[in-house]
N, C-alpha and C positions, 0 to 999 in steps of 0.2 A: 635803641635797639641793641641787644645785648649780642655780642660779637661769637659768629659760630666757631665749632672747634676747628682746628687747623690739620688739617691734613700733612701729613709726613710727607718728606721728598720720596720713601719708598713707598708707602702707597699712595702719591701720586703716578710710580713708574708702572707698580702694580693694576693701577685701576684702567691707564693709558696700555696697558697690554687688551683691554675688551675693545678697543674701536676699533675699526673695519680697519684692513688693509685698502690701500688703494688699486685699482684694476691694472692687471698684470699688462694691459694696452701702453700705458705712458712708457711702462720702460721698455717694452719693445718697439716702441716708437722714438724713443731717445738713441737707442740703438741702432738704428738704420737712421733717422736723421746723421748721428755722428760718425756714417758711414761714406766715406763722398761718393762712392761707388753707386749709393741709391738712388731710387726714381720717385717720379709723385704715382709712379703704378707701385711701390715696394708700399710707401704709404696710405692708400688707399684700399692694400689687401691688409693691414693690418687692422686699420679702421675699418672695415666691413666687418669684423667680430664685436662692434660694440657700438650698433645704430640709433639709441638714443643720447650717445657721446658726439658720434657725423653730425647729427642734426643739429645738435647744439652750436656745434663749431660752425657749419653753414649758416647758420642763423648770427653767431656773431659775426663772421666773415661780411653780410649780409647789411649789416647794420651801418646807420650813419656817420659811426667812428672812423669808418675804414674809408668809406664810399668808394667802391667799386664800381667799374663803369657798367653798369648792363648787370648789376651783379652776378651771383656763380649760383651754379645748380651741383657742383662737384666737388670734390677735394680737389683733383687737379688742377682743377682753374683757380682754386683756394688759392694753391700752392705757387702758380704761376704769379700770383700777384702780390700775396702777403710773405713765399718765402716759408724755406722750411720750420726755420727756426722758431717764427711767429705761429706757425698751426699749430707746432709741440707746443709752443708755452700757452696756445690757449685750448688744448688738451689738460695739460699738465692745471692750472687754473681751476677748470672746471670741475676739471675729478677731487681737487681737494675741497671745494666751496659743497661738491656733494656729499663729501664723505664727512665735513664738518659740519651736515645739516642740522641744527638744533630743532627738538619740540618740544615745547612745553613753555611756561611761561616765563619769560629773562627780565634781570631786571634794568633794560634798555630796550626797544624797542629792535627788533634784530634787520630789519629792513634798513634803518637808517645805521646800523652798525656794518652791513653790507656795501652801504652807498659808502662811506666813509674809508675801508677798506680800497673797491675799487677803484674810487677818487686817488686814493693813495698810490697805488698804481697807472693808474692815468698820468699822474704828475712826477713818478719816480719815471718813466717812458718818457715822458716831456721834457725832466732835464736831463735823463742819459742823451737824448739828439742833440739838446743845447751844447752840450759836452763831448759832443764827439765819442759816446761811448761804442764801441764797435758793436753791442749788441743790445738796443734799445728794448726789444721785446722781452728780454731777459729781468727787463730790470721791473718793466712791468709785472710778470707776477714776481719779484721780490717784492716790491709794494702791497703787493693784491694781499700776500698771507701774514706781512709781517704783523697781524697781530692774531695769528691763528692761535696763539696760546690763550685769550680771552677765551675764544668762544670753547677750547677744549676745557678752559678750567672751569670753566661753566655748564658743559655736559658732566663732568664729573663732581662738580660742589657748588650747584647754585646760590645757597646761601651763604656762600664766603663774595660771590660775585657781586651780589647783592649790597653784600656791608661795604665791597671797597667802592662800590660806583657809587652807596650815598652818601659816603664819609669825602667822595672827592666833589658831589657835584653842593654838597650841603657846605662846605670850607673852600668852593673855589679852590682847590688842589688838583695835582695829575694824576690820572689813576695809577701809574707809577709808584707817584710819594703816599696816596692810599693807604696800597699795597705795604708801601716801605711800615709806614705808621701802624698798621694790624699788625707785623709781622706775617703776613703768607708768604706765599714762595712765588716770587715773580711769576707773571704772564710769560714773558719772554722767555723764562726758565722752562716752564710748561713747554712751551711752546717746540722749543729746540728740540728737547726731550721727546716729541713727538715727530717731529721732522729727523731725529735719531733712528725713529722707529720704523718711518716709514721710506728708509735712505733717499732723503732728499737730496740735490745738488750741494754741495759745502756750500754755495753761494748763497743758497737760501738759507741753510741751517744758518751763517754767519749774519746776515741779516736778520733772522728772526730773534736770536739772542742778544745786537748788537743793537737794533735801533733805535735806543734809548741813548744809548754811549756814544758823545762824541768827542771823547779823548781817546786817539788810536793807541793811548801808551796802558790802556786798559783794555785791549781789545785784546791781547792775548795773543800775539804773534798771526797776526795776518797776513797774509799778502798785498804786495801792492792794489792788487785789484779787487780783492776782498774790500779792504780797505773804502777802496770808490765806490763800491757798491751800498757799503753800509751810508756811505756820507749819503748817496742819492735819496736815500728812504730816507735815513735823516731828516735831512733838508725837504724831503717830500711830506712828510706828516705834518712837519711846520708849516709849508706852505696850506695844506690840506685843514686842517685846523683854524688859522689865520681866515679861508675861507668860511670855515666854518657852515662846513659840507658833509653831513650826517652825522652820526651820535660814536664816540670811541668810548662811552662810558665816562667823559667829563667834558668838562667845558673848558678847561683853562687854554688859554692862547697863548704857544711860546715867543721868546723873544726871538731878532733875526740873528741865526748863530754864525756871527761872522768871520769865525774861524773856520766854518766847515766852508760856506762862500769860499773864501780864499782859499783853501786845496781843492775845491773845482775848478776854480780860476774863475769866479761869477763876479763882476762888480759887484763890491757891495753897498755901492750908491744908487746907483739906477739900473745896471743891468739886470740885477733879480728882478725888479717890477716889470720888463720885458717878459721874462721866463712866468711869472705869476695872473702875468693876463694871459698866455697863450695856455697856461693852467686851467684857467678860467671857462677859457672858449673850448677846452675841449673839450671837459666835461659838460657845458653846456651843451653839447650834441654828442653826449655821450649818453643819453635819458633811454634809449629803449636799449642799447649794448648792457647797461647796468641792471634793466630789467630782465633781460636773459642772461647772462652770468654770475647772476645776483635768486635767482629761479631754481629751481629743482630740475 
């Protein structure tokens, strides 16, 4: 298969200037979550402008991930259980998965690159509690997009997506080293570059450029916390992978990075395999949440 032309980092920036912005709802709703003075009634009037986003949210709130007692008919009651922080990030979640919806034909199945994503998330969520990160839901969608540069580079040049997912799955290589080997312009680079565009949180932007890296001494002056974040996805795509839990455009299975382990502070004898089964089990009753946030 004769390797298509490469696209320029400017008109990558150029072509990422046609995607949708995202609904002006998330950042007025990150706004009054980060306001302590708000209510679940400030948030429920902002979500009443955008009721096929409520529905959605009620519908994951709703799901056997969460298991709510009696479940919820409202945002309030959302609110009252999962916590502000947790409806913004699966606001914030949804709206990107929608606004990164592909049509047309990929050359991976986009279903199983979906499930692989939220897996990702599911398991960056499960070791932030492992770890006492102050804000677990946060870290879940860092998981959830950090490979939103795939599916952008693939609305905008399918046939480069193409070459790198069979040059990685035909050589057993990462779609990374792929990448590396055509010469394109990273995923991750894509990626940021759009999370640039669409002023993500730094904490995602840093994540989405970063979770490939895990030497912090290439990370470009992060923050402590930055820092943590990128390790969780990190270590979360390995473990995601190792399961070998929907399609990222290759198959290869990393090794276990036992450098990243140790600045979580994770055993890296046996306490990871703690963390890797409770991975496990959550995604396994996680099967209709990934149907609806995985959904249009």
């Amino acid at each position: 298969m004769a390797t298509p032309t490469r696209l320029s980092r400017q008109e990558i920036v150029d072509k990422l200037e046609e995607f949708p912005t995202l609904p002006t709802v998330i950042y007025e709703l990150s706004n009054v979550i980060n306001n302590p003075m708000s209510s679940a009634t400030d948030v429920e009037k902002i979500m009443s402008n955008d009721v096929s986003l409520t529905t959605k949210v009620l519908k994951l709130a709703n799901s056997a991930y969460y298991a709510i007692p009696g479940g919820v008919t409202s945002l309030s009651r959302a609110i009252s259980y999962l916590g502000f922080d947790t409806v913004n990030q699966l606001v914030l979640s949804a709206s990107i998965l929608n606004a990164l919806e592909f049509e047309g034909d990929a050359p991976f199945d986009m279903n199983d690159f979906w499930k692989h994503c939220i897996a990702v998330g599911i398991a960056s969520e499960t070791i932030a509690k492992a770890t006492n990160h102050p804000l677990p839901s946060d870290m879940f969608t860092c998981g959830l997009i950090h490979d939103m540069g795939k599916v952008a580079y693939l609305t905008l040049d399918a046939p480069s997506v193409l070459a790198i997912s069979s040059l990685a799955k035909s050589e057993g290589i990462s779609y990374l080293e792929a990448e590396t080997k055509l010469e394109f312009e990273r995923h991750t680079t894509v990626g940021h570059l759009l999370a640039e565009k669409w002023q993500l949180p730094v904490q995602l932007q840093s994540v989405v450029l970063y979770h490939h890296e895990k030497n912090p001494d290439k990370r470009n002056y992060l923050s402590a916390d930055l820092h943590q974040a990128v390790d969780i996805v990190y270590l979360a795509n390995v473990f995601v992978h190792a399961l070998k839990f929907g399609d990222a455009g290759h198959s290869k299975v990393y090794g276990m990075p036992k450098d990243v382990l140790e600045r979580l502070a994770i055993d890296a004898k046996e306490g990871y395999k703690k963390i890797l089964l409770e991975i496990n089990t959550a995604i396994g009753r996680a099967d209709e949440f990934i149907k609806i946030i995985g959904g249009s």
